[in-house]
C-alpha positions in Angstrom: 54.0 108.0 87.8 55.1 111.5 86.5 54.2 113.1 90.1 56.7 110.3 91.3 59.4 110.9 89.4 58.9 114.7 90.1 58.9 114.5 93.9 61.6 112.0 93.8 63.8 114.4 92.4 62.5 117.2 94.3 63.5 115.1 97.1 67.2 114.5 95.7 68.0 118.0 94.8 67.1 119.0 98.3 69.3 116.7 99.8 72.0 117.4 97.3 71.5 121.0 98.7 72.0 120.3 102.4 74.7 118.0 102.0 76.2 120.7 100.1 74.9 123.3 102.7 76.7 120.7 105.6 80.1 120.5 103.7 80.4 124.2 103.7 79.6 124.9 107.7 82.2 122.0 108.0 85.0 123.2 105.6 84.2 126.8 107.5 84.2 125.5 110.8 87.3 123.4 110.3 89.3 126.3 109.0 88.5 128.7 112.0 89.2 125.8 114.2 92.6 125.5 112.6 93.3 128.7 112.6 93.0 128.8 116.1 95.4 126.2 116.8 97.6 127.4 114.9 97.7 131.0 116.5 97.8 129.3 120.0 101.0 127.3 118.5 102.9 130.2 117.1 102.0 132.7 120.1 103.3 130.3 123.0 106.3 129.8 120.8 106.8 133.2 120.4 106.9 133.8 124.2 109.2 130.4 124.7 111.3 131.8 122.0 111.4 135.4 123.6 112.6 134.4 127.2 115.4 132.1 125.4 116.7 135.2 123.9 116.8 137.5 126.4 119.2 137.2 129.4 116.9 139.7 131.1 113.7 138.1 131.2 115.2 134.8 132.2 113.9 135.2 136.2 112.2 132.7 138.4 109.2 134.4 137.6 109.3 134.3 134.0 110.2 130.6 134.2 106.7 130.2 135.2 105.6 131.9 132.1 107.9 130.2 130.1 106.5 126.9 131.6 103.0 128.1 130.8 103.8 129.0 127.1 105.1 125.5 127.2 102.0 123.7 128.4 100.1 125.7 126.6 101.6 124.8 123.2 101.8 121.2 124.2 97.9 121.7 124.3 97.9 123.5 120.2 100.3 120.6 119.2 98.6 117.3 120.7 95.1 118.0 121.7 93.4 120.5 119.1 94.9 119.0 115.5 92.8 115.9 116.9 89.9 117.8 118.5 89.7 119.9 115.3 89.2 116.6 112.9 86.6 115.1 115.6 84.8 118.2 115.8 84.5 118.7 111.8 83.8 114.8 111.0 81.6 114.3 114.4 82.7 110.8 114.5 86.2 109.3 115.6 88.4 107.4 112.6 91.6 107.4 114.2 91.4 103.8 116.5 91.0 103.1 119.9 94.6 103.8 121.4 95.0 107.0 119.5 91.7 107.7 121.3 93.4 106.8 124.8 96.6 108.6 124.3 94.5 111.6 122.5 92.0 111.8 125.8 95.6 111.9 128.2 96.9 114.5 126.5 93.8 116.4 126.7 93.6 115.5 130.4 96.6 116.1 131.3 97.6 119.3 129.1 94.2 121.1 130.0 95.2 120.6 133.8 98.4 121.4 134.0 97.7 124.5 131.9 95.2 125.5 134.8 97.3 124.7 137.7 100.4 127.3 135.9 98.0 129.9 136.7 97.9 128.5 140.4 101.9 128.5 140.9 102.0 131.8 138.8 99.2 133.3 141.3 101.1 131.6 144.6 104.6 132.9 143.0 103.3 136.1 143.2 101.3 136.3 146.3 104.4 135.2 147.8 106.7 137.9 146.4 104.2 140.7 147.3 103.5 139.9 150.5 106.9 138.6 151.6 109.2 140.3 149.2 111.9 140.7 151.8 112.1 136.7 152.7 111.3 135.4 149.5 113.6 137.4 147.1 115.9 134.6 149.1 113.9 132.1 148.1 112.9 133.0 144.5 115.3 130.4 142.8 114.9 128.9 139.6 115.3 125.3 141.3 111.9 126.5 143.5 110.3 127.4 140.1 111.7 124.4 138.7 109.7 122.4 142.0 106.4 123.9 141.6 106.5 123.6 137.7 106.9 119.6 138.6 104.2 119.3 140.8 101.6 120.9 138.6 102.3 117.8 136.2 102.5 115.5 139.2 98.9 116.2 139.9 97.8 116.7 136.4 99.1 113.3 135.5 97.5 112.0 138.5 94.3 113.5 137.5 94.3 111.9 133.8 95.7 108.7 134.8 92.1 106.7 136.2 90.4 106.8 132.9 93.0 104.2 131.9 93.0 101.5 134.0 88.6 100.9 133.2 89.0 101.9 129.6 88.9 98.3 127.9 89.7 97.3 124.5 86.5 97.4 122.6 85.6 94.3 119.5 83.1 96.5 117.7 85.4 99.8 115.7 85.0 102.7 117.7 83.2 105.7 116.1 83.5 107.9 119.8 85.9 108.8 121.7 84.8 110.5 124.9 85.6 110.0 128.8 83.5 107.7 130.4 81.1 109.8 132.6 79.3 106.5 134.1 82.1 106.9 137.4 80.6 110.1 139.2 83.2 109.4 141.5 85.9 110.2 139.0 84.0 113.1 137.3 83.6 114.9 140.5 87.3 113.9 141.6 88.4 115.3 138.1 86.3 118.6 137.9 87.4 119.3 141.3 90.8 118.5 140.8 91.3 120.1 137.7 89.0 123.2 137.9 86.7 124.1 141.2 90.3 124.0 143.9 92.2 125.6 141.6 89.8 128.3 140.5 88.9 128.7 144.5 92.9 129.0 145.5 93.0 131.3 142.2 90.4 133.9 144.2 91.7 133.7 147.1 95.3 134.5 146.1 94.3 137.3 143.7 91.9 138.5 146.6 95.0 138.9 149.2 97.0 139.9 146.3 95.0 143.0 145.3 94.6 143.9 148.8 98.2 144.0 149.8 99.1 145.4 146.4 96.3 148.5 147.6 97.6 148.5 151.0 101.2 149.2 149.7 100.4 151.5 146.8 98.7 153.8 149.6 101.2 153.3 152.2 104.3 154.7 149.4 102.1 157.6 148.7 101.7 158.5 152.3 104.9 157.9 153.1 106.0 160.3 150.1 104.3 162.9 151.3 105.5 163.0 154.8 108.8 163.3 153.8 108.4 166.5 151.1 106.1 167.9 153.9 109.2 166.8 156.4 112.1 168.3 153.9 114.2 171.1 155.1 115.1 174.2 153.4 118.8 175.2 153.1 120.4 177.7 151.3 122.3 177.4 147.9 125.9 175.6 147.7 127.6 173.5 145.7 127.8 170.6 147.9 123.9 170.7 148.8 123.1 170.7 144.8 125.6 167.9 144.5 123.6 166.0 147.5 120.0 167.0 146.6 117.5 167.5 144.3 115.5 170.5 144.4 111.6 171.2 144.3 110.9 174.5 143.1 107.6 175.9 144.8 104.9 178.5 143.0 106.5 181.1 141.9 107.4 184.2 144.3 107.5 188.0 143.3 110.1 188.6 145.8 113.8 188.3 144.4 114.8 187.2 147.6 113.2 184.1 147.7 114.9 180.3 147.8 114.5 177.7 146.4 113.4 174.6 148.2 116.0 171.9 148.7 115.1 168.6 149.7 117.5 166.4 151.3 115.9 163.3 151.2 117.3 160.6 148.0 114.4 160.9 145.2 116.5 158.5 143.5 114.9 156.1 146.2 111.4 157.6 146.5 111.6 157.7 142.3 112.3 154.1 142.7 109.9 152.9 145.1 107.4 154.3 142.8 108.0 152.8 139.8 108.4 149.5 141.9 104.5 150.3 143.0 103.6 150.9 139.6 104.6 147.7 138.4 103.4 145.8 141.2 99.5 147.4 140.2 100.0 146.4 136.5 101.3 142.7 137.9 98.3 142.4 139.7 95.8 144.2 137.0 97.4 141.4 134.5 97.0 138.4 136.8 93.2 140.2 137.5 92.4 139.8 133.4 94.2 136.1 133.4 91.5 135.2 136.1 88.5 136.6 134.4 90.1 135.3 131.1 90.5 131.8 132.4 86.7 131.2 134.1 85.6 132.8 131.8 86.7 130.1 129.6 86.7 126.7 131.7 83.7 127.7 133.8 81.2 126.3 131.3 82.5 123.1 130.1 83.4 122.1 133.7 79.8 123.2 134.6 78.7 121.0 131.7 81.1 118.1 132.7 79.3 118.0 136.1 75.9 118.4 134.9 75.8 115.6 132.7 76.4 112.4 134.9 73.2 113.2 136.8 71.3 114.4 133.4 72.6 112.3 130.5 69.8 114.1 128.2 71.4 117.3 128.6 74.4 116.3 126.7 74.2 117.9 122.9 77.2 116.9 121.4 77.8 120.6 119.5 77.3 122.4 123.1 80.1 120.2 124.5 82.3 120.9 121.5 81.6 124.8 121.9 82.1 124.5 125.5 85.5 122.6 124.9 87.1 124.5 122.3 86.2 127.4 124.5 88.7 126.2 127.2 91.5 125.4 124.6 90.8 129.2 123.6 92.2 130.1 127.2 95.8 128.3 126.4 96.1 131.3 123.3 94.5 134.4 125.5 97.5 133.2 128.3 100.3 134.4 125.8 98.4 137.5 124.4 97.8 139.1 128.1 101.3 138.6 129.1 102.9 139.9 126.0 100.3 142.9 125.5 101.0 144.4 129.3 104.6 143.2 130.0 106.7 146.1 128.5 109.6 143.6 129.0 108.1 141.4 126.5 107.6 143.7 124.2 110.7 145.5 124.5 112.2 141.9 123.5 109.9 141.0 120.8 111.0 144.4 119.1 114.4 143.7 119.6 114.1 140.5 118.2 112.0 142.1 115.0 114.9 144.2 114.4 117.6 141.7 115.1 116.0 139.1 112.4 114.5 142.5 109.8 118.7 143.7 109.5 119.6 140.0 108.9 117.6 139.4 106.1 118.5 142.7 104.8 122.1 141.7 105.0 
């Protein structure tokens, strides 16, 4: 009786010790989780916030962006508060229509988050490859265009789970898409992720290409004219009209200086045009890597497990998931860190808000 007693409460203490084990991995995991929704929150505003100040960064292209940053918080604010509770609890409290609207949102949010990328990546394979034509084109009512069709099709995309999803008698303890229609799993993946990641390559493909192309062409093009420059002799209307390139130095006190008559004003600015059209297409390089990076496995995952349902491990599909909502806070952080614009603004906007306080 006494070895009963003991092992009985042998038994209780060690499951007094991993219940308390549990509730600390949860209370950890729930306050990393929030943490990172609320970083993805406060980053996308930032960049919202920043384009609304400044008159200068409020171009077609930045619209985009600002479209983006707006997507992307849309994704902090209505899709990982709930994933964050489901994901620390493991079972859903919250009902079945906050379960259909929640699931929507995700849908919807996640895709149109991906397909930004798309019209940022078409936006500017246009505008490098046709920059003559489509500076004409490059309107805010064109940005305005392809900013509605990314929701058309991401609405489209989350809309089918709706119309089979029935009202359920017994309460609902999960709430999940329903990966019996292989149909609609394949239609979704592929709409949402495998099109737009293959249009993604290819854009960035030509893009990088014709960025090199033009980088190379400037630089031979520079160097043919200095080669091509003619020397003439020292007058005030020639320094007035020219900029001069002073060669090694010569012993002889009779020699000139070079004079070059072609405008460096324009060759300086053709450079610094080439220079930003490299970093535009380094950025969008890291926002591709960034973005498969993150959605490649839980898409991979989403298509495996139709056709293998004993693959699915619900903690592998949370890390999976949470790993793509980690893509909507890298978005802001790579366009702020290598857009000297941005952080031009966000300095100015520090200083603005530091000598109000101290007023």
């Amino acid at each position: 009786m006494a070895e009963l007693l003991l092992l009985n409460s042998t038994w209780t203490n060690a499951s007094a010790d991993a219940e308390a084990s549990n509730s600390a991995v949860r209370a950890g995991l729930g306050a990393a989780l929030a943490f990172i929704t609320c970083a993805t929150a406060l980053s996308n505003a930032f960049v919202i916030v920043t384009i609304y100040k400044s008159r200068k960064l409020q171009t077609p292209a930045n619209l985009l962006i600002a479209s983006l940053a707006l997507t992307d918080l849309l994704v902090s604010l209505l899709v990982m508060p709930v994933s964050a509770l489901y994901t620390v609890r493991q079972t859903w409290t919250l009902g079945q229509v906050t379960c259909d609207i929640w699931l929507s949102s995700d849908i919807t949010c996640c895709t149109a988050s991906i397909l930004h990328l798309c019209v940022i990546a078409l936006d500017r394979y246009w505008a490098i490859t046709d920059a003559v034509e489509y500076t004409k084109k490059r309107t805010r009512r064109r940005a305005a265009g392809m900013i509605v069709t990314a929701w058309v099709i991401a609405v489209c995309i989350s809309l089918p789970p709706l119309f089979w999803r029935q009202e359920k008698a017994e309460e609902v303890t999960s709430c999940t898409v329903n990966t019996d229609h292989v149909f609609y799993t394949i239609y979704s993946t592929f709409g949402a992720f495998y099109i737009p990641t293959l249009l993604l390559m290819a854009l960035y493909g030509r893009i990088y290409v014709e960025a090199r192309r033009r980088i190379f062409k400037q630089s031979e093009h520079k160097a043919k004219r200095l080669i091509s420059a003619r020397l003439i002799t020292d007058s005030p209307g020639s320094v007035a009209s020219s900029s001069s390139l002073t060669p090694d130095p010569c012993p002889s006190p009779s020699c000139s200086h070079v004079k070059v008559t072609v405008s460096d004003a324009l060759l300086e600015k053709k450079r610094m045009c080439a220079a930003r059209e490299r970093k535009a297409t380094q950025t969008l390089g890291v926002i591709l890597g960034a973005y498969i990076v993150c959605w490649l496995p839980f898409f991979i995952y989403t298509l495996l497990t139709p056709v293998c349902h004993s693959c699915f491990h619900s903690d592998l599909f949370d890390a999976f998931t949470w790993l793509g909502y980690l893509n909507s806070l890298i978005n802001p952080i790579i366009y702020t860190m290598s857009n000297d614009e941005f952080k031009r603004a966000f300095h100015k906007m520090l200083r603005f808000r530091c000598c109000r306080g101290q007023g």
